[in-house]
C-alpha positions in Angstrom: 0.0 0.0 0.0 1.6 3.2 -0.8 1.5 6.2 1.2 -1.6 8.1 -0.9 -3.8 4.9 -0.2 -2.3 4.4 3.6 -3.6 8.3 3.9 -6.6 7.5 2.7 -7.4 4.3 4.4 -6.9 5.9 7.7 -9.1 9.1 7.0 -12.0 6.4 6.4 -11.4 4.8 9.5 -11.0 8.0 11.3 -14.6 9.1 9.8 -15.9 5.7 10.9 -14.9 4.9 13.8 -16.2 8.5 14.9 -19.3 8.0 13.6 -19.6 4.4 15.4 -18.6 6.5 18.8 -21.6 8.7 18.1 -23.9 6.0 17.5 -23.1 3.6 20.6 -23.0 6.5 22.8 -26.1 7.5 22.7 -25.9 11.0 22.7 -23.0 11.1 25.6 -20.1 12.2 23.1 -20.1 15.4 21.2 -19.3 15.2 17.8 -15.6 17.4 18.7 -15.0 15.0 21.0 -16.1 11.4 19.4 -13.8 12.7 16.6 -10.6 13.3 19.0 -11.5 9.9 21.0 -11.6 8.3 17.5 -7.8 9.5 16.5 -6.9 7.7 20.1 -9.1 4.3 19.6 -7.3 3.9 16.2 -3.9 4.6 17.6 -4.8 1.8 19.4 -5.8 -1.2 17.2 -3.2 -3.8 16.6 -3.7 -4.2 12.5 -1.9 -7.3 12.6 -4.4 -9.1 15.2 -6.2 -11.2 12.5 -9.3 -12.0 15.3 -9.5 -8.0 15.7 -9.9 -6.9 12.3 -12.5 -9.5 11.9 -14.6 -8.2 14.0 -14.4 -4.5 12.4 -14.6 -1.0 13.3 -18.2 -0.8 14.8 -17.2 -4.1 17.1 -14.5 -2.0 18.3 -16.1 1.2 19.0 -18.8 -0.8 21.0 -16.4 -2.1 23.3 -14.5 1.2 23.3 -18.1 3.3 24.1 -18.9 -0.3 26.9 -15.6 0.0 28.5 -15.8 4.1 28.6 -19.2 4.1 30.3 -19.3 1.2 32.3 -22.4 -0.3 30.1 -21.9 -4.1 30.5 
């Protein structure tokens, strides 16, 4: 993957895995700040975990908004 795509790639996942925060939180998360907590959760995701990126973005932002708020 060359850098163009890499950029690319990452500014979808940025724009998903903010709008995933927004959904599971349920109106707790601003859109400023689901945006800014989205730049950290991706930071975070080990790419090469094959079991992670199975289970996709919206899996992870669950368990991101879950963890945050205590919702299990």
């Amino acid at each position: 993957m060359n850098t163009e795509q890499k950029s690319k790639f990452f500014q979808y996942v940025d724009t998903t895995m903010t709008k995933e925060l927004l959904r599971f939180s349920k109106g707790r998360l601003s859109n400023d700040e689901a945006g800014k907590m989205a730049k950290v959760v991706v930071s975070k995701i080990d790419w090469n975990n094959s079991a992670l990126m199975h289970k996709g973005i919206s899996w992870i932002a669950k368990n991101y908004i879950n963890q945050l708020y205590c919702l299990n």
